[in-house]
C-alpha positions as CSV (number, residue, x, y, z in Angstrom):
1,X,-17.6,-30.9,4.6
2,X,-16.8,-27.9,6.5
3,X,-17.8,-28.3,10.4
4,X,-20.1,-25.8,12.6
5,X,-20.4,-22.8,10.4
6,X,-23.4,-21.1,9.2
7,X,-24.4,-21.9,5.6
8,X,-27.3,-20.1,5.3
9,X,-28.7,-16.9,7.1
10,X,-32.7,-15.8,6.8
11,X,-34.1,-12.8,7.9
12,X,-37.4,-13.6,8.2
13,X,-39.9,-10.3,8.3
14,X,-44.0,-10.3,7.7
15,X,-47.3,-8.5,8.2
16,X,-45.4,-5.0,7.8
17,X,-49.1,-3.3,6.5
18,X,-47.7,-0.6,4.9
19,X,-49.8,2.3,4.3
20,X,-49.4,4.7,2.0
21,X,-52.6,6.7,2.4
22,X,-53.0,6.9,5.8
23,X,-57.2,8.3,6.0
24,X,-58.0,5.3,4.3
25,X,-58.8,2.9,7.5
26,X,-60.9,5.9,9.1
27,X,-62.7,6.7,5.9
28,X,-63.6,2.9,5.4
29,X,-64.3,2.4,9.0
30,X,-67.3,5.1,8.6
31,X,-68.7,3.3,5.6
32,X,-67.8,-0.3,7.6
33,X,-69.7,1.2,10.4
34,X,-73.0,2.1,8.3
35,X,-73.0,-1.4,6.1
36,X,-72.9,-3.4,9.4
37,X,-76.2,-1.7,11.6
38,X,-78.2,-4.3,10.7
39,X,-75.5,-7.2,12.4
40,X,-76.4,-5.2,16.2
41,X,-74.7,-3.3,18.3
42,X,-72.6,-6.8,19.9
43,X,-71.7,-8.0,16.8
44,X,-71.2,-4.3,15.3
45,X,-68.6,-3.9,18.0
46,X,-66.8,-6.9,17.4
47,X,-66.5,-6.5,13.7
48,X,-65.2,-2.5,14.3
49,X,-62.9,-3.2,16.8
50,X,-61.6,-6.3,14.9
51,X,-60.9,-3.7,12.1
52,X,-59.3,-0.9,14.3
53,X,-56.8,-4.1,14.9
54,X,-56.3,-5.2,11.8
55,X,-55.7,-1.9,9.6
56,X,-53.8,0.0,11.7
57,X,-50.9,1.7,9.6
58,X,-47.0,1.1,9.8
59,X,-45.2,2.6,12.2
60,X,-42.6,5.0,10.1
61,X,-40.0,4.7,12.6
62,X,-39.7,1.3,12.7
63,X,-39.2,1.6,8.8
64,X,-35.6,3.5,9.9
65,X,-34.6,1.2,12.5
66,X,-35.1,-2.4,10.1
67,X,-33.0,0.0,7.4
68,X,-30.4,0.4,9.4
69,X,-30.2,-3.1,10.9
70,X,-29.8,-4.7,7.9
71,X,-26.8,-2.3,6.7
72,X,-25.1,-2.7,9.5
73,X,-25.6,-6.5,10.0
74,X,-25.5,-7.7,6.5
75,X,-22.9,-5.5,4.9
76,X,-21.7,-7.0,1.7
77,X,-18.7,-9.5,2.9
78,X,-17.5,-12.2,0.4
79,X,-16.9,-14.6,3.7
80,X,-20.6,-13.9,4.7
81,X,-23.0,-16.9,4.2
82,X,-25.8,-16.8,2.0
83,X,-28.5,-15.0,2.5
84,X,-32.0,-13.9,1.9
85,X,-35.1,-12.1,3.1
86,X,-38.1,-13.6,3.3
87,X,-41.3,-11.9,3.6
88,X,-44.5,-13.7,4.0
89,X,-47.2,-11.9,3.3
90,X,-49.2,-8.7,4.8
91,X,-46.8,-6.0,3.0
92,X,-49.6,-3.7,2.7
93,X,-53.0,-2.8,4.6
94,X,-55.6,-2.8,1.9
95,X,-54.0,-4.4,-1.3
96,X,-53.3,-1.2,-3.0
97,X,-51.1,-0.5,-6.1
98,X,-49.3,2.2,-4.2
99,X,-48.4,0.9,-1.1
100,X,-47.2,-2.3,-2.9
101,X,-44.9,0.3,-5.2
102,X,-43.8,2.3,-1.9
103,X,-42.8,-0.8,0.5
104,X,-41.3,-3.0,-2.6
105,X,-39.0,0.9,-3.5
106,X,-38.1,0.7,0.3
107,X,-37.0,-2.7,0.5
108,X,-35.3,-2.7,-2.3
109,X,-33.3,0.8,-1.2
110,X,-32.8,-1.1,2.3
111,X,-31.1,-4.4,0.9
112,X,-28.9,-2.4,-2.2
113,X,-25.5,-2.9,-1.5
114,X,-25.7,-5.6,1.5
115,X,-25.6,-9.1,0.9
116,X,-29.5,-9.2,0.7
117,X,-29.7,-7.9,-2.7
118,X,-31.2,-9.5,-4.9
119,X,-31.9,-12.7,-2.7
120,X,-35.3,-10.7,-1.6
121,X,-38.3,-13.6,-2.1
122,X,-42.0,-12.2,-1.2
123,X,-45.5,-13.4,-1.2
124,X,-48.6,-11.9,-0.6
125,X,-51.2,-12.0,2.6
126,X,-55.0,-12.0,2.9
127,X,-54.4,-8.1,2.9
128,X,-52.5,-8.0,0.2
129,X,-55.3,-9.2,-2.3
130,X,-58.0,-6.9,-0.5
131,X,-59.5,-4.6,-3.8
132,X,-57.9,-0.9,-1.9
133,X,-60.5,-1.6,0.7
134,X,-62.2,-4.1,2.5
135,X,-63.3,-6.8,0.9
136,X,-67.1,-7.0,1.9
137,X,-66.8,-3.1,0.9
138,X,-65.7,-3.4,-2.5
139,X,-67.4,-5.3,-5.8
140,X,-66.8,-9.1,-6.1
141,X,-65.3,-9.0,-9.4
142,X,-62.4,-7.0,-8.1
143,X,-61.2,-9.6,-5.7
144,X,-59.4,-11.1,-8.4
145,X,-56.3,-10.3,-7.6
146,X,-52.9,-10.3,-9.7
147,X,-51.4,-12.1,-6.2
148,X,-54.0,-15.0,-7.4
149,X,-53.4,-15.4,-11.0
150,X,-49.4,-15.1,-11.1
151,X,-48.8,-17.4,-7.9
152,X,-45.5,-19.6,-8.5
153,X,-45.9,-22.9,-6.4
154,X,-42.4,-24.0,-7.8
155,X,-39.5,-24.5,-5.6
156,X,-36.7,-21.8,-5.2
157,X,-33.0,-22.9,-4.5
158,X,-32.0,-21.8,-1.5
159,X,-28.7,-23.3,-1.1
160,X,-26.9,-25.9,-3.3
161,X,-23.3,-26.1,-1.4
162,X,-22.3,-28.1,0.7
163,X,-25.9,-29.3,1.3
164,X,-29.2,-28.0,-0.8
165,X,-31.9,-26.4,1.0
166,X,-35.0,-25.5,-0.8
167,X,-38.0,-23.1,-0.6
168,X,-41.6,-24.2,-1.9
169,X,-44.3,-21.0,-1.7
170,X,-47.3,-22.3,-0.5
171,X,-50.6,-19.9,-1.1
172,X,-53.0,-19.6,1.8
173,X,-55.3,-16.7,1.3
174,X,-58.3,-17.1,0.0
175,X,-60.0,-15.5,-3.3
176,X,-63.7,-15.5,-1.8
177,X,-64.4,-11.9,-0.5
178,X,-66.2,-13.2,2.2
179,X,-63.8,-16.0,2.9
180,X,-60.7,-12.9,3.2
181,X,-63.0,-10.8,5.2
182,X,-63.0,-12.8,8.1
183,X,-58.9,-13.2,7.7
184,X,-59.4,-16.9,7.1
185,X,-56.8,-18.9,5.3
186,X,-57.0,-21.6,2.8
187,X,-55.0,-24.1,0.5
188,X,-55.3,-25.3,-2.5
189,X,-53.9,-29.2,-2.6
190,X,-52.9,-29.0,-5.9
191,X,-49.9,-27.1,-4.7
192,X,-49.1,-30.0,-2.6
193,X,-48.7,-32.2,-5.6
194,X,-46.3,-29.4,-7.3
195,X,-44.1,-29.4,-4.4
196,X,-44.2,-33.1,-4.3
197,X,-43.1,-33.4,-7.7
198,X,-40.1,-31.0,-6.9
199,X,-39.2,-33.0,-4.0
200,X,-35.0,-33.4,-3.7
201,X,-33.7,-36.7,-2.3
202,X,-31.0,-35.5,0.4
203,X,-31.6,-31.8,0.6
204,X,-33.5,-29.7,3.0
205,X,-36.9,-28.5,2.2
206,X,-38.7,-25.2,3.6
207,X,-41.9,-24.4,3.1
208,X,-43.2,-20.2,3.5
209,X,-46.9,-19.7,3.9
210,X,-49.4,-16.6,5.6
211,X,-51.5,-18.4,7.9
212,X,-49.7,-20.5,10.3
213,X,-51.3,-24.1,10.7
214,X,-50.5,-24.2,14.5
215,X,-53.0,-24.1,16.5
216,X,-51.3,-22.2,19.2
217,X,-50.8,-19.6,16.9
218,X,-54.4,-18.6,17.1
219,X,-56.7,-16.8,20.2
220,X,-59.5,-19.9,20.6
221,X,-62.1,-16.7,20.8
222,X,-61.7,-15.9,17.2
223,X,-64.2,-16.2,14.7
224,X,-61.7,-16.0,11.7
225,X,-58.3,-16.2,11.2
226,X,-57.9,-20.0,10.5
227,X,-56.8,-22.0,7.8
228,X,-60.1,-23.3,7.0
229,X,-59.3,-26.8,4.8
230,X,-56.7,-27.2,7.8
231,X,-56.8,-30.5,9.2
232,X,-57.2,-31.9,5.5
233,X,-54.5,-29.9,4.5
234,X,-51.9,-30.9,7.2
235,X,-53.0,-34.4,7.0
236,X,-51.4,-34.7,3.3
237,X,-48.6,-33.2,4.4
238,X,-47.5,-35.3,7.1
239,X,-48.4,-38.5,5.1
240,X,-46.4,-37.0,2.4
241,X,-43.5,-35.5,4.5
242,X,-43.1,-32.8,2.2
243,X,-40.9,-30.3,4.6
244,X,-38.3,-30.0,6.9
245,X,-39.3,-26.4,7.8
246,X,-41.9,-23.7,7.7
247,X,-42.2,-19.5,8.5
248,X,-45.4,-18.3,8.7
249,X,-46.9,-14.7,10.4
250,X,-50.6,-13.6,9.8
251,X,-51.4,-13.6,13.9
252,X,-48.7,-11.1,14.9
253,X,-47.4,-13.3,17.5
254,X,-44.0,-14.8,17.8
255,X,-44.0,-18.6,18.3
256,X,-40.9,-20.6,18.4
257,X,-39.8,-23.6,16.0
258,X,-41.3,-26.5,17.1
259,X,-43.7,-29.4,15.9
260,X,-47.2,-27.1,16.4
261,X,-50.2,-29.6,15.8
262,X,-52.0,-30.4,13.5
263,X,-48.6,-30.1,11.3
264,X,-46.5,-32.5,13.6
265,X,-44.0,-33.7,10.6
266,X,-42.4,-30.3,10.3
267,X,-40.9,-27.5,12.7
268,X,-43.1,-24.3,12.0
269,X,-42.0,-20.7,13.4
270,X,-44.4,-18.0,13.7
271,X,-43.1,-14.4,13.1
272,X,-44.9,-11.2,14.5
273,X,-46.0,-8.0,12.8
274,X,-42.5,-5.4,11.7
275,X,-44.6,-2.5,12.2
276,X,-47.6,-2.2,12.0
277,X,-48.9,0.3,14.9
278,X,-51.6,-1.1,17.2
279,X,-54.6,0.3,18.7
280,X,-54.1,3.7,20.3
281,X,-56.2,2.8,23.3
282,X,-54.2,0.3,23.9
283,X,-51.7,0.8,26.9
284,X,-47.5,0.1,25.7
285,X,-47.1,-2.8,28.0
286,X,-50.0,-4.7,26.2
287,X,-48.9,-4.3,22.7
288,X,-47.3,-6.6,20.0
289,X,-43.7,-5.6,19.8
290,X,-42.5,-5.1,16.1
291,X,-40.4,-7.7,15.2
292,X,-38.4,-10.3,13.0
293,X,-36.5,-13.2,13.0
294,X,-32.8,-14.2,12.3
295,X,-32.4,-17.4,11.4
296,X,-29.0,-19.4,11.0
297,X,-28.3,-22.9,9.1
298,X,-25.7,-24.0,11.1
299,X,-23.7,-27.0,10.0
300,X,-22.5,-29.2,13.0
301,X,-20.9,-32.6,12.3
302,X,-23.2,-34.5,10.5
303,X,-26.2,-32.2,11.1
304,X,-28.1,-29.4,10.1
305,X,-28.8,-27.2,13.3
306,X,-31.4,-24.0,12.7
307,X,-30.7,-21.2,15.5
308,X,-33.6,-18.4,15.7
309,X,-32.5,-14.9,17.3
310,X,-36.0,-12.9,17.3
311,X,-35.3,-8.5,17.2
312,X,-38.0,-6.8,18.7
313,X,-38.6,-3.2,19.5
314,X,-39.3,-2.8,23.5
315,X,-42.5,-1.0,23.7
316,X,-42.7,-0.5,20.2
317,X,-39.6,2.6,20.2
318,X,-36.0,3.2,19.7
319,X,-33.9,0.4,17.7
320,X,-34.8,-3.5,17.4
321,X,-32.9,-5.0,19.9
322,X,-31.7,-8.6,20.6
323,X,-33.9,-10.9,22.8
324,X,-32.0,-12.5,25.6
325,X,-34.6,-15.7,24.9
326,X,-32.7,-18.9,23.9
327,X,-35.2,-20.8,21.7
328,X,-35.2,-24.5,20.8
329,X,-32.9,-25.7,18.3
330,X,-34.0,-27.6,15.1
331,X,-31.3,-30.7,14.5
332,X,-32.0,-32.5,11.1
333,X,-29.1,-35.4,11.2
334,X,-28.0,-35.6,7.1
335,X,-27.5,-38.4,5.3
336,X,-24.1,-39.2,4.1
């Protein structure tokens, strides 16, 4: 087996909201605004900011600057490790058909000719199954989204030389309108027992979900956001010790690998929004920085090491640059 070199290289992106009609969040915030009088003016304000955040559009420049990256960094090399993008969710704002056409048509223009094509592996958010508005806004039998009914549980190959490394997709939005509204996550266990079934002995297994199951991930003040079944949920999986690994994004806040409770048999890293654009009123030095991760399956002696390098745009302009933060290492020691 060949000693310290990468084996694997993921660029991890997520929660990109890509807009393509960009009136829509004003429009429905009017008719959001009108629907809720009745909740008061607290709760009113709550519920209308909490939208302002959450369907802002993408930010176009940042659209030029991950293009570039990508060609630049992952130019087709046949001594280049394997590779793939990974996107977890959130590609679009309010689920619909034409933002889904325009941000699938831009990654796949980004990746063409770099050693990303084809190895491109996507699944949807809470916002991606939102009926092309909100969900409390829109009729009940529309929430039914395709994302729901062609979900593939089944494990994707990452890797099979020198060591296998797997992906299981794991579904975490929910198909109750109400349920979505309040960006609440949940999981079905059934997927559990899929992924169990799949299981490899001696290879690496990393699971790719929407809603992170740290805790840390999440502001304590929130109403929402949470995976709801979450203790019950995490509980089977550290019994079962179905993965190594997991990337998540849904909160827009980077979090490092590490063993985030309640999921304390796996390493879970937390990747912030691309670019979506936040709040106007908002001053620079408070916002989210777009982002993604870079992650590298390094093999050293008898050990799988996983290195993160986050890119981030400072203040939300110019190019995605390379933080100077060394994050903790994930060792898994492999078995002979």
């Amino acid at each position: 087996m060949d000693q310290h070199r990468i084996v694997l290289k993921l660029v991890h992106i997520t929660d990109v909201h890509w807009t393509a009609d960009r009136q829509r969040s004003g429009e429905f915030g009017m008719k959001l605004k009108k629907r809720t009088e009745f909740l008061g003016p607290t709760k009113q304000d709550w519920l209308l900011d909490k939208w302002v955040e959450g369907t802002q559009d993408d930010d176009i420049g940042a659209r030029r600057r991950f293009r570039r990256f990508i060609r630049e960094k992952f130019a087709r090399n046949a001594d280049a490790p394997a590779s793939k993008l990974i996107i977890t969710g959130d590609i679009t704002t309010f689920g619909d058909q034409a933002s889904k056409e325009q941000f699938r048509s831009f990654i796949n223009h980004t990746v063409r000719g770099t050693s990303l094509e084809n190895n491109v592996i996507e699944i949807h958010g809470n916002h991606d199954v939102w009926p092309n508005t909100f969900p409390i806004l829109g009729p009940i039998k529309s929430f039914q989204a395709v994302e729901h009914t062609t979900f593939n549980a089944s494990k994707i190959p990452l890797l099979l030389h020198p060591i296998k490394i797997n992906l299981f997709p794991l579904n975490t939005t929910p198909q109750n309108p109400l349920t979505n509204a309040g960006a609440f996550g949940v999981v079905d266990s059934g997927e559990l027992g899929i992924h169990q079934d799949e299981m490899e002995k001696d290879s690496i297994s990393l699971a790719i979900c929407h809603h992170p199951f740290a805790d840390r991930a999440y502001d304590p003040t929130e109403l929402g956001m949470k995976i709801i079944n979450v203790n019950h949920i995490a509980h089977m999986i550290n019994h079962l010790k179905l993965y190594h690994l997991m990337l998540n994004g849904h909160t827009h806040k980077f979090i490092p690998f590490g063993q985030h409770m309640p999921l304390s048999s796996c390493y879970q890293l937390v990747t912030g929004a691309m670019s979506q654009n936040s709040d106007e009123d908002k001053p620079l030095t408070e916002l989210n920085s777009h982002q993604f991760s870079v992650i590298d399956f390094v093999l050293k002696d008898d050990a799988l090491q996983i290195e993160t390098t986050l890119f981030y745009r400072e203040n939300n302009r110019g190019a995605y640059r390379k933080s100077a933060t060394k994050f903790p290492e994930v060792r898994i020691n492999l078995i002979k």
